[in-house]
C-alpha positions as CSV (number, residue, x, y, z in Angstrom):
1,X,18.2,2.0,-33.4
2,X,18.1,3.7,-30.0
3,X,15.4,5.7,-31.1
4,X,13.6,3.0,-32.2
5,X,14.0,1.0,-29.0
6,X,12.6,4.2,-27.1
7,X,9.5,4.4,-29.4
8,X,8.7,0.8,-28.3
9,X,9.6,0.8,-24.9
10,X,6.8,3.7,-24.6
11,X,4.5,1.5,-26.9
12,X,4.6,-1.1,-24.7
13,X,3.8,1.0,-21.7
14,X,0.7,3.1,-23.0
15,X,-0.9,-0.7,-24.3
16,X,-0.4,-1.6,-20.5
17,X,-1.7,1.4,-19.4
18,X,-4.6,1.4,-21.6
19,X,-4.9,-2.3,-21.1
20,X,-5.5,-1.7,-17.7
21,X,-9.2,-0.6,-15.7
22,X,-9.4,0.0,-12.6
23,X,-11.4,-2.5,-10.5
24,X,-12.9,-1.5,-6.4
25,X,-10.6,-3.6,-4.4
26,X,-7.1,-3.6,-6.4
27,X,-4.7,-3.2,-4.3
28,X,-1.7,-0.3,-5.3
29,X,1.7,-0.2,-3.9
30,X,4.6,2.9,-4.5
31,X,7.9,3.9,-2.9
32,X,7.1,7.1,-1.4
33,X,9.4,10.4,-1.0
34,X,9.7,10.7,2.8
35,X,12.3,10.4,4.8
36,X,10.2,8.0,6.9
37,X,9.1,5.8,4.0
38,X,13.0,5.2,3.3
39,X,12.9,3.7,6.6
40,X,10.6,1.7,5.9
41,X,12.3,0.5,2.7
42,X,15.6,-0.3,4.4
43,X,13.9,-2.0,7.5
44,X,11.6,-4.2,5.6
45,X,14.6,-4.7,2.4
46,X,11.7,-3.5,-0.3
47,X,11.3,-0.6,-2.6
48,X,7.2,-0.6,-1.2
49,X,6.8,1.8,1.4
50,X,3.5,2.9,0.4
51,X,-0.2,1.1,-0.3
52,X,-4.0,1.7,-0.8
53,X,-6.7,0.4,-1.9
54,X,-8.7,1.1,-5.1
55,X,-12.2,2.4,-4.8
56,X,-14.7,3.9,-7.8
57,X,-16.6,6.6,-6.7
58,X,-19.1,8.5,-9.4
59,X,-16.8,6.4,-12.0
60,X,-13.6,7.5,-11.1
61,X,-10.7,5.5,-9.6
62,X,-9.6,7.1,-6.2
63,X,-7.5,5.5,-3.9
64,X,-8.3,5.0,-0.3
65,X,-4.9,5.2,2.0
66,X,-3.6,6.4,5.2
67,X,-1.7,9.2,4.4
68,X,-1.6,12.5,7.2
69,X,-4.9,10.8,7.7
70,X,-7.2,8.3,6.3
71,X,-8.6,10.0,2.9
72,X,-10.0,9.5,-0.9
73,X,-7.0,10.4,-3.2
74,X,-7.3,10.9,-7.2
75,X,-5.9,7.6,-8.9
76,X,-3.7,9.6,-11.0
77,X,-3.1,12.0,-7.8
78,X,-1.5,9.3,-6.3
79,X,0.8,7.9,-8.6
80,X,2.0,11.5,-9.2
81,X,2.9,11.3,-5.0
82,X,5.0,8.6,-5.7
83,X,8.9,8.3,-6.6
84,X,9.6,9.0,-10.4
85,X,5.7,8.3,-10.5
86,X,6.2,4.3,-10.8
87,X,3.5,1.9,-8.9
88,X,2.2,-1.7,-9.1
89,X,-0.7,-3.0,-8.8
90,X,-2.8,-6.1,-8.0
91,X,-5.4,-7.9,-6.9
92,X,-7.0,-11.4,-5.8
93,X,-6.4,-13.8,-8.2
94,X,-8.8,-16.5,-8.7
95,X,-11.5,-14.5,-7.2
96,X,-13.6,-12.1,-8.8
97,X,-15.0,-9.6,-6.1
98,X,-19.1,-9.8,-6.2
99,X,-21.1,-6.9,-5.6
100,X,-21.7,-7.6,-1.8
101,X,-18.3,-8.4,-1.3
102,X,-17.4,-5.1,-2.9
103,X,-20.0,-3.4,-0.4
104,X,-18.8,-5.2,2.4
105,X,-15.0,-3.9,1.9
106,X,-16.5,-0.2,1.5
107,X,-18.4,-0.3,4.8
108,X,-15.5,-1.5,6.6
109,X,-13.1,1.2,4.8
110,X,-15.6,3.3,6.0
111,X,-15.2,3.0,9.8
112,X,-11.5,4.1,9.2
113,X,-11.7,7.5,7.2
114,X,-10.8,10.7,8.8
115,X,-8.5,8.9,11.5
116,X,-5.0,10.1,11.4
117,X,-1.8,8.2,10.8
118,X,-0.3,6.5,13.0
119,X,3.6,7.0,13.1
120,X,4.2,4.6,16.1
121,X,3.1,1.4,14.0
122,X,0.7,0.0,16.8
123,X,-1.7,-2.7,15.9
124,X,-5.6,-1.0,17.7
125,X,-7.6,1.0,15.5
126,X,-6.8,4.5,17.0
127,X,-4.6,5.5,14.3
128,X,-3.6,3.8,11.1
129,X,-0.6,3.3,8.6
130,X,-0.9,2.6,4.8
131,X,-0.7,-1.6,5.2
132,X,-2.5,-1.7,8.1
133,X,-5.8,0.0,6.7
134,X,-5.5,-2.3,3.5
135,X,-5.4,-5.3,5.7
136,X,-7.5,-4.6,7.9
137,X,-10.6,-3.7,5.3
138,X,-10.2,-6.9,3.8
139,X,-9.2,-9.1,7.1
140,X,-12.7,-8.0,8.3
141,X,-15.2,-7.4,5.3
142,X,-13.9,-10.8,3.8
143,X,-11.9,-12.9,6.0
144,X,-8.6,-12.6,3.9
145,X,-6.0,-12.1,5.4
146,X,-3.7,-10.4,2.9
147,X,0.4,-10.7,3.7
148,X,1.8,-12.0,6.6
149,X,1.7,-10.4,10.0
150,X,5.3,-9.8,11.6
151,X,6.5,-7.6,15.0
152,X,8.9,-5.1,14.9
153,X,11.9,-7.2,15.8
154,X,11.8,-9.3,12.9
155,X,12.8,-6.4,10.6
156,X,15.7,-5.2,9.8
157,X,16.4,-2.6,12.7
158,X,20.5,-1.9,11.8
159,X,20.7,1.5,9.3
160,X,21.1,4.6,11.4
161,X,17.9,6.1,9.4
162,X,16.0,3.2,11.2
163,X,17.6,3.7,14.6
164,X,17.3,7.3,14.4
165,X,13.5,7.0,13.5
166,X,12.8,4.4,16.2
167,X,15.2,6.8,18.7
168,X,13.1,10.1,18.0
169,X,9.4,7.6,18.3
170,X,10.0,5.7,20.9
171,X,12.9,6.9,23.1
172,X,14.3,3.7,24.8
173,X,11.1,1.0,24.9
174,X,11.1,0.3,21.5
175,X,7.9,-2.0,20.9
176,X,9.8,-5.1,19.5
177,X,6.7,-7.0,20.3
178,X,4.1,-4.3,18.4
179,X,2.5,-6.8,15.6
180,X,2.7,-4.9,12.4
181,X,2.1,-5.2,8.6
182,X,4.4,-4.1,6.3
183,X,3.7,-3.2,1.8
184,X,5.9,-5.7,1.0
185,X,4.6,-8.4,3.0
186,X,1.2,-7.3,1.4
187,X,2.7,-7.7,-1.7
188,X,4.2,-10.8,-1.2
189,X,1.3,-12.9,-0.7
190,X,0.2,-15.3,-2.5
191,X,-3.4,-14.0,-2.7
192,X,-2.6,-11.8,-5.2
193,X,-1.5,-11.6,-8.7
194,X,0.3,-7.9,-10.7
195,X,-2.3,-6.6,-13.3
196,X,-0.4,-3.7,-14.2
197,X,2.6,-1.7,-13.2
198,X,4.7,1.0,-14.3
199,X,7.9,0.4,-12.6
């Protein structure tokens, strides 16, 4: 019987994963393996600490994120990065993305690649975090503003991982102030609907 349960459990999973293509503008969120990105899970009380957009290029799925900088990465490469591999992933619900629009998101995705990451979460364009690029490309290619924005002091500042982070970043003039976007906030908005997942 356990046997059989396995058989379907995996089943159920490759129909989902076959089920599922890859469109430009889905949205992909993971728990990555860094010490930083556990931070981030305990601060913001999510298992997201990572997310990127989805971009085809010469037919392939890559996913454009802010990683040690701003860069194309491999779909599958990706997902790999991530812990035990699992991921979700949505997009706008309601709202089919039309050619231009799809343009319009690339262009502005364009202006960001090659900048580095920015470990001190601060809002100008200098350097850029995972949620931040995501919202950003699609705050200015189409107006949507996707998750809600928050400052620093409304998260949840009290684990010593996230003191000793903020400690070793900013000394004593933490930016409480800083506005900032976090993965789960992204993936939290109403915008958006799950159209697959492996999680």
């Amino acid at each position: 019987m356990r046997f059989i349960l396995s058989m379907l459990v995996l089943f159920v999973s490759f129909v989902s994963a076959a089920s599922y293509k890859p469109q430009d503008g889905d949205i992909i969120f993971q728990s990555s393996q860094s010490r930083q990105s556990q931070a981030v899970e305990q601060a913001t009380n999510s298992p997201f600490s990572h997310v990127g957009i989805i971009f085809i290029k010469n037919g392939q799925p890559y996913v454009f994120e802010a990683s040690s900088k701003v860069v194309y990465t491999p779909l599958n490469n990706w997902i790999a990065h991530g812990k035990q591999k699992n991921y979700v992933i949505k997009r706008l619900k309601d709202h089919n993305l039309s050619n231009i629009e799809i343009i319009k998101l690339k262009q502005v995705a364009s202006t960001f690649e090659g900048k580095p990451y920015d470990i001190w979460f601060g809002w100008d364009d200098n350097y850029i975090y995972c949620s931040e690029l995501v919202w950003k490309i699609y705050d200015r290619a189409l107006k949507l503003k996707i998750g809600q924005l928050q400052i620093i002091k409304e998260f949840n500042l009290t684990s010593p991982l996230v003191k000793k982070i903020l400690k070793e970043r900013y000394g004593n003039k933490i930016p409480y102030q800083e506005t900032v976007i976090s993965p789960v906030a992204m993936f939290n908005s109403p915008l958006l609907i799950t159209v697959d997942k492996q999680w």
